[in-house]
Gaussian input, Z-matrix of N, CA and C with variables (Angstrom, degrees):
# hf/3-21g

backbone

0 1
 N
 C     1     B1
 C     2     B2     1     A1
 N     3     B3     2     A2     1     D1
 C     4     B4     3     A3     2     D2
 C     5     B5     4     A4     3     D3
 N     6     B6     5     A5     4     D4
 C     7     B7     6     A6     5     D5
 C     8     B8     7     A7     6     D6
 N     9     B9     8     A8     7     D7
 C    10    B10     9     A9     8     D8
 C    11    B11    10    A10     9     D9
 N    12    B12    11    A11    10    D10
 C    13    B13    12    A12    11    D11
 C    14    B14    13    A13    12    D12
 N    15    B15    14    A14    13    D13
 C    16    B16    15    A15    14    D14
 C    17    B17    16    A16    15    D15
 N    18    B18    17    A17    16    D16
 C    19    B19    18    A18    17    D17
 C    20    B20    19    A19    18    D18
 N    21    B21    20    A20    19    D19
 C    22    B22    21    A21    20    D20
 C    23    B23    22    A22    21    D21
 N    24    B24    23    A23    22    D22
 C    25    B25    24    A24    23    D23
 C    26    B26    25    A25    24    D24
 N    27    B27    26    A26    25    D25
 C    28    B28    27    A27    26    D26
 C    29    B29    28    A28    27    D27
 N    30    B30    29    A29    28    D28
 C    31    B31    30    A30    29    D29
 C    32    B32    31    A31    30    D30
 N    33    B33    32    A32    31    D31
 C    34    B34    33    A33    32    D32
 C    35    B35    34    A34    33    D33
 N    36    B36    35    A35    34    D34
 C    37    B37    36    A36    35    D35
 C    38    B38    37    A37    36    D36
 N    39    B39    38    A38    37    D37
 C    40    B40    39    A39    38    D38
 C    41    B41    40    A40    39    D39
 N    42    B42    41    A41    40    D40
 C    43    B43    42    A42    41    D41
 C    44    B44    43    A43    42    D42
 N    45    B45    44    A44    43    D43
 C    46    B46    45    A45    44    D44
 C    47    B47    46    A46    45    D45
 N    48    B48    47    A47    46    D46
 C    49    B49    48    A48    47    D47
 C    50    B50    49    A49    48    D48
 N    51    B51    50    A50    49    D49
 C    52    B52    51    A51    50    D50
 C    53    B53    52    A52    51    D51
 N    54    B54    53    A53    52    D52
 C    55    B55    54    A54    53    D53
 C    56    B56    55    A55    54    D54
 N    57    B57    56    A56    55    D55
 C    58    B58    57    A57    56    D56
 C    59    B59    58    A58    57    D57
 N    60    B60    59    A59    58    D58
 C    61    B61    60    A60    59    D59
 C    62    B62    61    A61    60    D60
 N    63    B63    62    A62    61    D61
 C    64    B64    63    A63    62    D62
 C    65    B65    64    A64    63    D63
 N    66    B66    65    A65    64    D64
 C    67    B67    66    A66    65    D65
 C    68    B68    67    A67    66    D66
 N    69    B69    68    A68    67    D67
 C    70    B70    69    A69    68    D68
 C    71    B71    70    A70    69    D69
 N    72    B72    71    A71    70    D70
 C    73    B73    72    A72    71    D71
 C    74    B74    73    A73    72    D72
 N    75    B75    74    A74    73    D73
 C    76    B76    75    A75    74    D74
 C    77    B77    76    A76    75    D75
 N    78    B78    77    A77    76    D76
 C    79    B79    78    A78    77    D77
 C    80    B80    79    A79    78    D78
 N    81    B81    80    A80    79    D79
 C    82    B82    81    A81    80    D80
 C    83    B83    82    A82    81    D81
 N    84    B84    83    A83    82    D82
 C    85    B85    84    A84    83    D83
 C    86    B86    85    A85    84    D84
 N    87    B87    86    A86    85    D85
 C    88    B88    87    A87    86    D86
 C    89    B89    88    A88    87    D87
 N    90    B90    89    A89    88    D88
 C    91    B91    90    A90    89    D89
 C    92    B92    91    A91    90    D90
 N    93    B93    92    A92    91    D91
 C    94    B94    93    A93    92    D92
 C    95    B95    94    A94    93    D93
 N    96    B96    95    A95    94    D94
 C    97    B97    96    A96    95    D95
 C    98    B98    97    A97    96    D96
 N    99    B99    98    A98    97    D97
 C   100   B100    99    A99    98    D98
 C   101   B101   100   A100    99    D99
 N   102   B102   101   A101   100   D100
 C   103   B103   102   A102   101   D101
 C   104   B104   103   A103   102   D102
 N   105   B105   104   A104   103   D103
 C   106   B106   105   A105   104   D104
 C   107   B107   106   A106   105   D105
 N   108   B108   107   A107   106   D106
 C   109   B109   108   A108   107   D107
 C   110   B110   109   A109   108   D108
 N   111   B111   110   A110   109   D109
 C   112   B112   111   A111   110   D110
 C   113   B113   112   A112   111   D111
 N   114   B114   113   A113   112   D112
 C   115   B115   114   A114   113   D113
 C   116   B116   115   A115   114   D114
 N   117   B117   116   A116   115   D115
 C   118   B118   117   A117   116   D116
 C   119   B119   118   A118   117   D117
 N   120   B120   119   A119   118   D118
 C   121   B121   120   A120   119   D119
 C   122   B122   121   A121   120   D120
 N   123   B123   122   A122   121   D121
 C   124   B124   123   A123   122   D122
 C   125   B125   124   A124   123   D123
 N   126   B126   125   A125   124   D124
 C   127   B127   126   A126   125   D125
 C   128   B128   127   A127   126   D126
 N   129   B129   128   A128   127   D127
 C   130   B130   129   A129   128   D128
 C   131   B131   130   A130   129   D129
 N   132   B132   131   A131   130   D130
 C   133   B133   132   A132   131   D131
 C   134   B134   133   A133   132   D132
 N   135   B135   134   A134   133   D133
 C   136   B136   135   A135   134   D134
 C   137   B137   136   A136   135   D135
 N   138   B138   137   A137   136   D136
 C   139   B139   138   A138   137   D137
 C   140   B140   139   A139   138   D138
 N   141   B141   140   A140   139   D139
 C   142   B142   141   A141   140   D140
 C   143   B143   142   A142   141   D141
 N   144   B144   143   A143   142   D142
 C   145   B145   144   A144   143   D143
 C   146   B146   145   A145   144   D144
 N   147   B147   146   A146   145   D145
 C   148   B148   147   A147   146   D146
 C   149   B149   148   A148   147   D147
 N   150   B150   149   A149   148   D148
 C   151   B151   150   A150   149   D149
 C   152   B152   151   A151   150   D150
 N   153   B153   152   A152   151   D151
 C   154   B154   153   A153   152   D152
 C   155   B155   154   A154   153   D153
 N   156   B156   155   A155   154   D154
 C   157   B157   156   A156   155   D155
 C   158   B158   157   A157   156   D156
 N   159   B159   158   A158   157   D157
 C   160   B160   159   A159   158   D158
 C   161   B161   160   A160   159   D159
 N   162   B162   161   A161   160   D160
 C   163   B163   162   A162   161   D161
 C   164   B164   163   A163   162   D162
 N   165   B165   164   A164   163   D163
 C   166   B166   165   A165   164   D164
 C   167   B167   166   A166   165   D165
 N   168   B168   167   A167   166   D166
 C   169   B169   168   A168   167   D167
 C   170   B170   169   A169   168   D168
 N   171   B171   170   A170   169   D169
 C   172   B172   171   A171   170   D170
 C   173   B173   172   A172   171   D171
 N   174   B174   173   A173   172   D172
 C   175   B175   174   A174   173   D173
 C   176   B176   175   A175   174   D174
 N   177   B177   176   A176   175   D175
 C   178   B178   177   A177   176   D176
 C   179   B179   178   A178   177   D177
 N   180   B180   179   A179   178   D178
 C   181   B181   180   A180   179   D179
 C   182   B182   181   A181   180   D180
 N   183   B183   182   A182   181   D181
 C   184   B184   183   A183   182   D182
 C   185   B185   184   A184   183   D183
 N   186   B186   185   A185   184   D184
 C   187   B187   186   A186   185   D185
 C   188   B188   187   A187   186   D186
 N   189   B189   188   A188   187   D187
 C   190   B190   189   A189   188   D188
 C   191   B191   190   A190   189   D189
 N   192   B192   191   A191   190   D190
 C   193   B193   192   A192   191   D191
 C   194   B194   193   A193   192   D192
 N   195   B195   194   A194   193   D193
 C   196   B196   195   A195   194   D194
 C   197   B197   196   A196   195   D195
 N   198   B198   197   A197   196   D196
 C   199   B199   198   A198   197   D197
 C   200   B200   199   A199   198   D198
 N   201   B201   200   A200   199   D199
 C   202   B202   201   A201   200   D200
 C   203   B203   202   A202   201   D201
 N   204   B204   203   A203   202   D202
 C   205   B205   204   A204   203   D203
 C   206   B206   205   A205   204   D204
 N   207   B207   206   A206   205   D205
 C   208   B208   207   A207   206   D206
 C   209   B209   208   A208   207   D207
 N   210   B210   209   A209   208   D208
 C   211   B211   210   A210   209   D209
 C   212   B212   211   A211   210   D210
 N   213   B213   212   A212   211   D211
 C   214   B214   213   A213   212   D212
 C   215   B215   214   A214   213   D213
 N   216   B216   215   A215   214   D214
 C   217   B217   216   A216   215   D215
 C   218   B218   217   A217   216   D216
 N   219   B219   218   A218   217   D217
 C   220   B220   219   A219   218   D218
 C   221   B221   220   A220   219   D219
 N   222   B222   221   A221   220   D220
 C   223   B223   222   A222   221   D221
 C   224   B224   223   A223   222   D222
 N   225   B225   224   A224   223   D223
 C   226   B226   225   A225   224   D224
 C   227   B227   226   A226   225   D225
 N   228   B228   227   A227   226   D226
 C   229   B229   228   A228   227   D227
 C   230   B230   229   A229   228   D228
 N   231   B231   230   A230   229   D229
 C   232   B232   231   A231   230   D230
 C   233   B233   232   A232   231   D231
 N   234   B234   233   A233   232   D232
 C   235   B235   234   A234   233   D233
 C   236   B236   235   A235   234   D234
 N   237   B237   236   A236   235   D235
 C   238   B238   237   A237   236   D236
 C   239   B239   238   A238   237   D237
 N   240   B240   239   A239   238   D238
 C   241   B241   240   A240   239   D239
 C   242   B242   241   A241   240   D240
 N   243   B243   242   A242   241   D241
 C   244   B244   243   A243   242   D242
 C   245   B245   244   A244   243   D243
 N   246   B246   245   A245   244   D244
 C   247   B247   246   A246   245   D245
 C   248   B248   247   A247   246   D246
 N   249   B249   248   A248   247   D247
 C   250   B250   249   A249   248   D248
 C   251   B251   250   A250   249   D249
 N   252   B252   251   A251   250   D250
 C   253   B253   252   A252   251   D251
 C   254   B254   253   A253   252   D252
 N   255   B255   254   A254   253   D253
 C   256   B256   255   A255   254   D254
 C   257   B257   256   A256   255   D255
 N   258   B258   257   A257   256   D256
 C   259   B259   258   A258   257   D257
 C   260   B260   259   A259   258   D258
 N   261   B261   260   A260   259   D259
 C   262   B262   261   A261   260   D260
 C   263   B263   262   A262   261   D261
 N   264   B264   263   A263   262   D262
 C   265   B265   264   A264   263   D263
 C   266   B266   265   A265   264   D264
 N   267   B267   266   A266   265   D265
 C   268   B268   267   A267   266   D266
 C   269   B269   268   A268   267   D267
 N   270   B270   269   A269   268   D268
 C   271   B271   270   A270   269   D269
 C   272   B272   271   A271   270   D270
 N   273   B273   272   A272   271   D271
 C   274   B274   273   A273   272   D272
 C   275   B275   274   A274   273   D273
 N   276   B276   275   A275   274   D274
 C   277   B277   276   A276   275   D275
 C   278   B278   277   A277   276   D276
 N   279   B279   278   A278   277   D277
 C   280   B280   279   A279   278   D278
 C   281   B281   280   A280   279   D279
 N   282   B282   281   A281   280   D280
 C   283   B283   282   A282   281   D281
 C   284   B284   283   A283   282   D282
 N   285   B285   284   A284   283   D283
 C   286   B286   285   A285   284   D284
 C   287   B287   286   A286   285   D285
 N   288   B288   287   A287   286   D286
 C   289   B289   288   A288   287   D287
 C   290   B290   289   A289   288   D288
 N   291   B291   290   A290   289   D289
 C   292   B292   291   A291   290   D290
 C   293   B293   292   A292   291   D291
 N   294   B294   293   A293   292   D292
 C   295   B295   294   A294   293   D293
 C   296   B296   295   A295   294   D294
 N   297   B297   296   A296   295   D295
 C   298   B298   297   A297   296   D296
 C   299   B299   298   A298   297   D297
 N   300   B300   299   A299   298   D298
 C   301   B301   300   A300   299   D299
 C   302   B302   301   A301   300   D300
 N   303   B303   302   A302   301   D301
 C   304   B304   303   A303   302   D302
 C   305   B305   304   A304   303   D303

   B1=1.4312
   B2=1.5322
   B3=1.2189
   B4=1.4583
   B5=1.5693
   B6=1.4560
   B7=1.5894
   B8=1.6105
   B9=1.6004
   B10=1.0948
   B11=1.9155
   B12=1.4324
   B13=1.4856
   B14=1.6897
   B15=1.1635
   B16=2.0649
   B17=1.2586
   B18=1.2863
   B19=1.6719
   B20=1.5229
   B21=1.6681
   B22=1.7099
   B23=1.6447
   B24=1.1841
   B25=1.2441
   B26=1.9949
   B27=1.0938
   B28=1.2110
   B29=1.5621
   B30=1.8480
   B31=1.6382
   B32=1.1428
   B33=1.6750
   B34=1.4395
   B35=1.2667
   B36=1.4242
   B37=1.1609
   B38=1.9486
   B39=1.1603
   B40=1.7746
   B41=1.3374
   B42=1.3262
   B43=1.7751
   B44=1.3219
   B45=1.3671
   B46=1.3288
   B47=1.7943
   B48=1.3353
   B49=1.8872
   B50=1.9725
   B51=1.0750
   B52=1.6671
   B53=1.6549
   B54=1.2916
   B55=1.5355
   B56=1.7820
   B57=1.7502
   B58=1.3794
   B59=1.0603
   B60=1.7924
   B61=1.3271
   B62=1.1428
   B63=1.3086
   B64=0.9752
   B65=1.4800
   B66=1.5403
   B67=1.8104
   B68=1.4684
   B69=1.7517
   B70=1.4395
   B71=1.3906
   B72=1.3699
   B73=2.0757
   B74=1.5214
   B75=1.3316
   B76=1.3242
   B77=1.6624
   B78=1.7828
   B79=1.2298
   B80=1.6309
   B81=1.5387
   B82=1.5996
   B83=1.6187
   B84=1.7706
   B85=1.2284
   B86=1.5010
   B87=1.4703
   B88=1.6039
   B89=1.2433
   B90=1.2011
   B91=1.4357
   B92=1.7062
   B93=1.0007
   B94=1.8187
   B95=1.4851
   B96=1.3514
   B97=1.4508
   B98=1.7758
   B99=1.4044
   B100=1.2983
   B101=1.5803
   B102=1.4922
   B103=1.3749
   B104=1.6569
   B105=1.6081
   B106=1.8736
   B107=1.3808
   B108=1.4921
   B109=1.4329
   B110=1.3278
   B111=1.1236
   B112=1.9518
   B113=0.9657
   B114=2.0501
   B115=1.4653
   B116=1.4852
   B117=1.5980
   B118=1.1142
   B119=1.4525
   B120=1.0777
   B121=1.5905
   B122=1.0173
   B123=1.4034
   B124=1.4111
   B125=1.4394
   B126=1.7033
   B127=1.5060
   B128=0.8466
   B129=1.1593
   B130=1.8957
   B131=1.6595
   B132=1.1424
   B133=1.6282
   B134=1.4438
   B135=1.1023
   B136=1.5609
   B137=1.3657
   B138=1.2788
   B139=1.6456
   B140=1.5345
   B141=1.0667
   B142=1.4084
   B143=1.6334
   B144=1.0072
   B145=1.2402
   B146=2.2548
   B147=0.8230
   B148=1.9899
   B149=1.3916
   B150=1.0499
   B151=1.6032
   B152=1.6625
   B153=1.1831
   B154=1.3385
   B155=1.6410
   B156=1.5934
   B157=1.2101
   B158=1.3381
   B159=1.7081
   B160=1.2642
   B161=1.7655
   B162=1.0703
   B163=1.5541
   B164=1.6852
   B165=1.5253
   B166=1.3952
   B167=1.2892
   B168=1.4128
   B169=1.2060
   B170=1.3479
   B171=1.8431
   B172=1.4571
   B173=1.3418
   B174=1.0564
   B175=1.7155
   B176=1.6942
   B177=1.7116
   B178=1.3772
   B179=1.5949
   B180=1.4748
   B181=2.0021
   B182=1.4262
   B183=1.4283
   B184=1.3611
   B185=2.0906
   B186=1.0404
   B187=1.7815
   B188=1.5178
   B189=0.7436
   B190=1.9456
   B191=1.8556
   B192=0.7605
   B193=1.1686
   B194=1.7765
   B195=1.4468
   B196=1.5478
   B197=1.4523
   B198=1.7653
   B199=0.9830
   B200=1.4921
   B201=1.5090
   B202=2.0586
   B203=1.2039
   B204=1.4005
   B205=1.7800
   B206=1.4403
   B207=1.2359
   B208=1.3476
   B209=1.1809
   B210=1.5951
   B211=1.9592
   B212=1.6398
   B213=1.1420
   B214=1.5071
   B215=1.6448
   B216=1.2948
   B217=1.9737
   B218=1.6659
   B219=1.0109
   B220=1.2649
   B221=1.6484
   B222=1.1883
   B223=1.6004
   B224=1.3216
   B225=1.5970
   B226=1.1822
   B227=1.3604
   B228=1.3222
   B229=1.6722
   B230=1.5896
   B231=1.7217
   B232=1.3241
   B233=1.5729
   B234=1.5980
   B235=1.1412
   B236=1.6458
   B237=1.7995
   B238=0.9818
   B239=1.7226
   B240=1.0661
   B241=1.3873
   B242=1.8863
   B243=1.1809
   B244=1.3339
   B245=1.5567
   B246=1.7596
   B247=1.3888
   B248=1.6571
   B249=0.9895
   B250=1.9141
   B251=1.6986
   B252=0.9564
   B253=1.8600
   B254=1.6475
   B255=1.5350
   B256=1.7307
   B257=1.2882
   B258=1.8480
   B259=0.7917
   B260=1.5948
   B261=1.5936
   B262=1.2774
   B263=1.5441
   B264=0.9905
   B265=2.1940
   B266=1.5447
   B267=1.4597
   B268=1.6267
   B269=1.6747
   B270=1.2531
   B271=1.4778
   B272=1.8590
   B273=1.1603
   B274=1.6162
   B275=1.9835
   B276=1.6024
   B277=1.3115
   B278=1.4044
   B279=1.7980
   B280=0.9983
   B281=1.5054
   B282=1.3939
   B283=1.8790
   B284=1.4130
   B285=1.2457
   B286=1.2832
   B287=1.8409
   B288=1.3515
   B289=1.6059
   B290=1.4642
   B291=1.4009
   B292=1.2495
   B293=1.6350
   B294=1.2280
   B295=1.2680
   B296=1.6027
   B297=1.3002
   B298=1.3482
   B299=1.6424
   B300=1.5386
   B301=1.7559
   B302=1.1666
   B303=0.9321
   B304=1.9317
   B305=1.2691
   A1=107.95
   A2=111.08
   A3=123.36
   A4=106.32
   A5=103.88
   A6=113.89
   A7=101.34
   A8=123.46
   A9=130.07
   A10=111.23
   A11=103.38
   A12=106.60
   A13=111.88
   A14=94.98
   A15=108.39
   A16=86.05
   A17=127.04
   A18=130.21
   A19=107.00
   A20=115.72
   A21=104.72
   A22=108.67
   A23=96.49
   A24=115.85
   A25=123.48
   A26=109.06
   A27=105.26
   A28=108.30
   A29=112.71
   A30=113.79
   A31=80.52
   A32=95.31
   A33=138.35
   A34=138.05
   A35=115.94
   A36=119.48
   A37=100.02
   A38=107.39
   A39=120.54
   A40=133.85
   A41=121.73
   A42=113.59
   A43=87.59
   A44=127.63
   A45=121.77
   A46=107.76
   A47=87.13
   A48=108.88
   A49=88.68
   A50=106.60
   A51=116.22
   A52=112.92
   A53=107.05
   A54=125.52
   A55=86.53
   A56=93.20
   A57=116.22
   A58=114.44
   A59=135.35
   A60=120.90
   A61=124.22
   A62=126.04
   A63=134.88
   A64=112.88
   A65=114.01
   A66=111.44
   A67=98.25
   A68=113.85
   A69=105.13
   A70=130.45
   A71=86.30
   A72=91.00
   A73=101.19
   A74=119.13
   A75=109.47
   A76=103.29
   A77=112.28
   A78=111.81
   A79=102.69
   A80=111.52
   A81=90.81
   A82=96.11
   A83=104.13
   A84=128.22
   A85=109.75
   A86=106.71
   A87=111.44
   A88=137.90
   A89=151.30
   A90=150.08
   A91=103.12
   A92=93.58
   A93=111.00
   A94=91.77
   A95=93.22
   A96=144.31
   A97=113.37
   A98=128.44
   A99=120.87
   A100=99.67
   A101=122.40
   A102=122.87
   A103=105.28
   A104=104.37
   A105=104.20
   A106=95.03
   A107=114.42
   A108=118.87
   A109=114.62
   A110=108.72
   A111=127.08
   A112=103.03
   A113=83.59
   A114=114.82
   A115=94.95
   A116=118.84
   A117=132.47
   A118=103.10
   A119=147.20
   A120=136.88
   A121=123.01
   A122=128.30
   A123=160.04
   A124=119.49
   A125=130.48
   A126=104.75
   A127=113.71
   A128=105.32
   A129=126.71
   A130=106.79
   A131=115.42
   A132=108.82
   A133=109.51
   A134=115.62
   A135=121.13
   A136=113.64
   A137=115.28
   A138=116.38
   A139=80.75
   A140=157.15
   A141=134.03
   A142=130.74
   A143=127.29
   A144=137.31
   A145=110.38
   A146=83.47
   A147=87.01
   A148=130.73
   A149=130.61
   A150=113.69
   A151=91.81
   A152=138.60
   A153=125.02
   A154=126.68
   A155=106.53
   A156=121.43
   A157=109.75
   A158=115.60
   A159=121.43
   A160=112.31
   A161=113.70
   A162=109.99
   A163=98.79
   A164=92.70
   A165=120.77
   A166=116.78
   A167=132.25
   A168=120.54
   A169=109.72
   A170=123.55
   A171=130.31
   A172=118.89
   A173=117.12
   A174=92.94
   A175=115.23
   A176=96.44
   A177=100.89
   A178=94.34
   A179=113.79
   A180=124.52
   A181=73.82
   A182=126.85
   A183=137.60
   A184=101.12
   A185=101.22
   A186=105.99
   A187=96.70
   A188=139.55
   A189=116.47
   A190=109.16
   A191=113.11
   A192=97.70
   A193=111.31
   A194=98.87
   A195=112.99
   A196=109.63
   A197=119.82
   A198=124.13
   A199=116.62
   A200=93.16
   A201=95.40
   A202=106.03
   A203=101.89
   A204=108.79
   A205=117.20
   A206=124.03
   A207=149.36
   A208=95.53
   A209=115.10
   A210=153.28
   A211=91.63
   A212=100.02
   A213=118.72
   A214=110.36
   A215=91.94
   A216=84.50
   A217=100.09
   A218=119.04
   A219=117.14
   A220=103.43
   A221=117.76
   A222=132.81
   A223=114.19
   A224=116.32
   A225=128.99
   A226=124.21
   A227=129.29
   A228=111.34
   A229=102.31
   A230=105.78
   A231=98.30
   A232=119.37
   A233=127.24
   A234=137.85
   A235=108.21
   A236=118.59
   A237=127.80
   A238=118.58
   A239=115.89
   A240=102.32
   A241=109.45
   A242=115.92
   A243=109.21
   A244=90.13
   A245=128.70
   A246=125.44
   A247=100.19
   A248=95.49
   A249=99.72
   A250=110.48
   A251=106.15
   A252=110.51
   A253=98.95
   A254=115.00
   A255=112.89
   A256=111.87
   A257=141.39
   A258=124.86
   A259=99.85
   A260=139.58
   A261=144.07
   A262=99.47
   A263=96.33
   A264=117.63
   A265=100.34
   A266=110.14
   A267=98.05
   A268=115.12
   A269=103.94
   A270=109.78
   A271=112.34
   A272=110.02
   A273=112.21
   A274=75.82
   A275=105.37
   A276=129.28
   A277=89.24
   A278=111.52
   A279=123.33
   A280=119.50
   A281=127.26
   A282=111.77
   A283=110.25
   A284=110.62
   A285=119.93
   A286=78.59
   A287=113.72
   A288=116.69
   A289=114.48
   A290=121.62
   A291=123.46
   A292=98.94
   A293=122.79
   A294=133.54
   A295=123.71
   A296=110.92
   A297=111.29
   A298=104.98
   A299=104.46
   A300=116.68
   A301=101.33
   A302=111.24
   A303=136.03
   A304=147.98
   D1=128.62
   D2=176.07
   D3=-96.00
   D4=167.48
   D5=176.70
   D6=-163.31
   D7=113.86
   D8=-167.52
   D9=-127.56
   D10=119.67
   D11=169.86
   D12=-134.01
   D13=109.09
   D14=-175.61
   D15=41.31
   D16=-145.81
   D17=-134.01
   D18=-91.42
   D19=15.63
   D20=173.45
   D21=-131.17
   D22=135.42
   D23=-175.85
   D24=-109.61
   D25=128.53
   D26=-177.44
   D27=-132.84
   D28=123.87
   D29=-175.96
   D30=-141.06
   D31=143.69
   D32=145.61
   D33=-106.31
   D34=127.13
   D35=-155.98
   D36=-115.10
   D37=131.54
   D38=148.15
   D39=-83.43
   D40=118.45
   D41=-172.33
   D42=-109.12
   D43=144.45
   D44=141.37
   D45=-152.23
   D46=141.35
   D47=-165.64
   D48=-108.12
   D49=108.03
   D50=127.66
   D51=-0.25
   D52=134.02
   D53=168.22
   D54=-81.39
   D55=-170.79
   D56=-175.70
   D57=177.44
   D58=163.02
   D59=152.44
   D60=-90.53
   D61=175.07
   D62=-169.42
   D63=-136.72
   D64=101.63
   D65=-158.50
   D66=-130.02
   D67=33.60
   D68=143.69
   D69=-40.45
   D70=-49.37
   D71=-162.15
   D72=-126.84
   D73=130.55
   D74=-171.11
   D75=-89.65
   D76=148.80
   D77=30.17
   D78=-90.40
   D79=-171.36
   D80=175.05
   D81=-93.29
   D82=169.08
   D83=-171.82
   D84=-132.95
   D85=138.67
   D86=152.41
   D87=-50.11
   D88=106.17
   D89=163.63
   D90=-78.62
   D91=124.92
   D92=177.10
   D93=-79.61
   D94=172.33
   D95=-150.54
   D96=-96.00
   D97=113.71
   D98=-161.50
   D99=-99.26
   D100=160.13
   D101=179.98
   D102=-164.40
   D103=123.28
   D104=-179.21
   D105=-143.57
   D106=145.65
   D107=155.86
   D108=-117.50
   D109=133.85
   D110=159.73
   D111=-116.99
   D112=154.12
   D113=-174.14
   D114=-124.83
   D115=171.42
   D116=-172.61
   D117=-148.25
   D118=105.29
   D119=133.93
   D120=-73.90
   D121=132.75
   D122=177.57
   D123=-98.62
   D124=109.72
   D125=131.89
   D126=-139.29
   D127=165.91
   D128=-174.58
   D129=-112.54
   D130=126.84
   D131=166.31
   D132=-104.34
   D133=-176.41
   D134=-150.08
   D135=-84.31
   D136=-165.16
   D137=177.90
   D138=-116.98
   D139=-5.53
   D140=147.23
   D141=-91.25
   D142=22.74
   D143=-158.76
   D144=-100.91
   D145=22.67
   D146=-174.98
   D147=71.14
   D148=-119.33
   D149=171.57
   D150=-83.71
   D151=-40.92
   D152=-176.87
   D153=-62.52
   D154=18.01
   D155=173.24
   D156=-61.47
   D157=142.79
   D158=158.71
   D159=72.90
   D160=16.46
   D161=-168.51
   D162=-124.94
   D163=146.47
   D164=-176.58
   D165=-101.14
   D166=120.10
   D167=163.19
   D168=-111.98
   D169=135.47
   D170=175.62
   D171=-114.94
   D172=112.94
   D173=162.26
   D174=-140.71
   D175=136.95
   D176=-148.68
   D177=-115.52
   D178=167.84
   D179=-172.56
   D180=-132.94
   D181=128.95
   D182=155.62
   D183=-101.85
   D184=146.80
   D185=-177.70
   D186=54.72
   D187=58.85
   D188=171.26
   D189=-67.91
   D190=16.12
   D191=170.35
   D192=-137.30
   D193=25.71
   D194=169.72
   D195=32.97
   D196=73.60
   D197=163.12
   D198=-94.08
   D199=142.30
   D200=177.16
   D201=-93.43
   D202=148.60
   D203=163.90
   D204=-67.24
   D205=124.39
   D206=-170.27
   D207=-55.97
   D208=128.83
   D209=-176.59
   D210=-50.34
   D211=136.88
   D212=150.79
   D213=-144.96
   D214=-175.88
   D215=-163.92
   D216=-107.40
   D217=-168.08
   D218=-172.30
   D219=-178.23
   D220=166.95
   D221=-167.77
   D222=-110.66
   D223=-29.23
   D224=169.19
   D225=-58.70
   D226=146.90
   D227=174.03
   D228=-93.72
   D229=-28.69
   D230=177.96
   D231=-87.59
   D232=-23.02
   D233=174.47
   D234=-40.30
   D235=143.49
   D236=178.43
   D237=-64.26
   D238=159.79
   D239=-178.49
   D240=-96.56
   D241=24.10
   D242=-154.14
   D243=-139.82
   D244=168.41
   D245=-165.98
   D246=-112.45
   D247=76.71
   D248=-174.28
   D249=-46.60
   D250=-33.21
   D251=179.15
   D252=-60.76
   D253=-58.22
   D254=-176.45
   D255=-76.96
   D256=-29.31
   D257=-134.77
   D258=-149.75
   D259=130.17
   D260=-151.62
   D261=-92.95
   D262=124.97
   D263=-163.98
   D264=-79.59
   D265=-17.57
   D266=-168.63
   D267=-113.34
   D268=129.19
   D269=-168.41
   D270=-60.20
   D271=-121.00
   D272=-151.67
   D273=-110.92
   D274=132.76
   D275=-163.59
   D276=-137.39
   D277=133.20
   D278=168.95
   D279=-111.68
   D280=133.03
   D281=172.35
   D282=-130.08
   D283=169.28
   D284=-160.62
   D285=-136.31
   D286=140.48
   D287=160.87
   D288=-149.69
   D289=136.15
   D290=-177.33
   D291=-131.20
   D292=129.38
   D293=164.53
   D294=-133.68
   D295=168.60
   D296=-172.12
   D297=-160.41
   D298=127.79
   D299=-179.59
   D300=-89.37
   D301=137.25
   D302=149.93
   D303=-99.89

């Protein structure tokens, strides 16, 4: 979902991944269900604005509510406990972005 007023923009986004089983190792097991929202603010200043012409500033919260990817078991002592191929390993990420066109 987007939300736009003259040059600032604000979207939020919902991820959500599907549970599953998991019939590596018997017996088989459920793997729960993953869920994160990000936000993004946007602005852009103008093409008349002085040296601050034309430049974007973003800064985005990916996961803000620092969800983990849902436990599965594993055989390894060092192996992760989580399915890194289905499921995003990194918690709540903050950015800062400044750009500028020429």
């Amino acid at each position: 979902m987007e939300w736009q007023h003259n040059n600032f923009s604000l979207t939020g986004v919902f991820s959500y991944i599907g549970g599953s089983l998991d019939d590596r190792i018997q017996p088989v097991t459920e793997v729960g269900s993953y869920r994160s929202v990000d936000l993004v603010a946007r602005y852009e200043t103008g093409a008349d604005t002085g040296p601050l012409s034309d430049m974007s500033f973003t800064i985005s919260a990916l996961n803000i509510f620092n969800n983990k990817p849902p436990y599965i078991r594993t055989t390894s002592s060092l192996g992760y406990h989580y399915d890194s191929n289905n499921f995003p390993s990194v918690g709540r990420f903050i950015s800062l972005s400044i750009s500028k066109s020429f």
